[in-house]
C-alpha positions as CSV (number, residue, x, y, z in Angstrom):
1,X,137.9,71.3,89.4
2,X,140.2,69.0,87.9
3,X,141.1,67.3,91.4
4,X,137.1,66.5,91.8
5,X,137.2,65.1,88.1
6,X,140.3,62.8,89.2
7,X,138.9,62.4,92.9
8,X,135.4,61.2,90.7
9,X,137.7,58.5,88.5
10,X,138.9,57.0,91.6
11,X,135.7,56.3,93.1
12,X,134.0,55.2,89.7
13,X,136.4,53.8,87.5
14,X,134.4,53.1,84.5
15,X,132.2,55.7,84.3
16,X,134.0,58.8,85.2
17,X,135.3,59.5,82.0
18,X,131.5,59.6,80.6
19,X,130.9,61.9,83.5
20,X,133.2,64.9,82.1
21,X,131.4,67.0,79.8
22,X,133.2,67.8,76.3
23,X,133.3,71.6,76.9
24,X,135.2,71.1,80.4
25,X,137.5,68.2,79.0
26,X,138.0,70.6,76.1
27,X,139.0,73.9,79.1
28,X,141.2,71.1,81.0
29,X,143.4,70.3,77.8
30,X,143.8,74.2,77.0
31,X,144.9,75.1,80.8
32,X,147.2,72.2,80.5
33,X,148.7,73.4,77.1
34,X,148.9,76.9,77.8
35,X,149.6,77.6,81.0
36,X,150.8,74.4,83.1
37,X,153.0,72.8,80.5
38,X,154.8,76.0,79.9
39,X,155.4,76.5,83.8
40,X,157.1,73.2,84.5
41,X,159.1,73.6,81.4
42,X,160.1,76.8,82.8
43,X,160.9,75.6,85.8
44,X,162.8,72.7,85.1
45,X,164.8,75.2,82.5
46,X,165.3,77.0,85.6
47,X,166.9,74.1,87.6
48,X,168.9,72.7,84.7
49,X,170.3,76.4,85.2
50,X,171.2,76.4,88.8
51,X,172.4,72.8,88.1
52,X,174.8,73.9,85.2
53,X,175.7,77.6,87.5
54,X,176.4,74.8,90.5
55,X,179.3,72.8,87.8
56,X,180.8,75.9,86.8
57,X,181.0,77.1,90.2
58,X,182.3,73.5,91.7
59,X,185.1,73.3,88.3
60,X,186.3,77.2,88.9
61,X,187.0,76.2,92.6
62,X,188.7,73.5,92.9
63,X,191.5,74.7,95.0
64,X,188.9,76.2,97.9
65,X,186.1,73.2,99.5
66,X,184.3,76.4,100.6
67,X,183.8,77.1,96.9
68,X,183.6,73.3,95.8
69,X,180.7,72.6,99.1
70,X,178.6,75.9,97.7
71,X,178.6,74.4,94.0
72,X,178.2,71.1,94.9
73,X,174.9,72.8,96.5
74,X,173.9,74.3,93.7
75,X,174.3,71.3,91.3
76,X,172.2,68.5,94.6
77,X,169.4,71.3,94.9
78,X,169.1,71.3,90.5
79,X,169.3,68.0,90.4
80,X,166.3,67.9,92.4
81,X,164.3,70.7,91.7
82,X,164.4,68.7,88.2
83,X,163.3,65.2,89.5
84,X,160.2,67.2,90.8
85,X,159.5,69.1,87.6
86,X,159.7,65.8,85.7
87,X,157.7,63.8,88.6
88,X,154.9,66.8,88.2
89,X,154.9,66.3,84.6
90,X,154.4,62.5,84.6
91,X,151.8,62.7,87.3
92,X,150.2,66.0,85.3
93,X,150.5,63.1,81.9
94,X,148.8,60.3,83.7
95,X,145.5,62.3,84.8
96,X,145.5,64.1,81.1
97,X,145.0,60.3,80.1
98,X,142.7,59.3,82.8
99,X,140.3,62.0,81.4
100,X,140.6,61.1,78.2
């Protein structure tokens, strides 16, 4: 529902926001703060981890590239997984504000 409310913005700028009713703005911003904003703070708590896991398993092998290729894995694919859970967060931000 919220992709037709954001899908609704695009085409009509200036009156979309009139066009969302109080009670669904109201369900929007309590889906948001109780269930989506907990998820992608979970999730990027869950790459910081394999980010952090990746660094102690690059430092603790050193002396093998085996060990130091597997870590350095681990540390690329957190990296990542929290550049999407921050991009998701921004984009999740901006159309919280366009329905405001």
């Amino acid at each position: 529902m919220k992709v037709f409310f954001l899908g609704l913005m695009a085409v009509l700028p200036g009156t979309a926001a009139a066009a969302v009713p109080g009670p669904v703005r109201d369900f929007l911003n309590r889906v948001s703060e109780n269930i989506i904003n907990p998820l992608i703070f979970l999730l990027f708590a869950i790459a910081f981890a394999a980010f952090v896991w990746g660094m102690v398993g690059y430092l603790s092998k050193l002396d093998s590239p085996d060990g130091r290729s597997q870590g350095s894995r681990h540390m690329l694919w957190g990296l990542v997984g929290m550049a999407v859970m921050l991009g998701a967060y921004a984009i999740k931000t901006v159309a919280e504000n366009l329905l405001k």
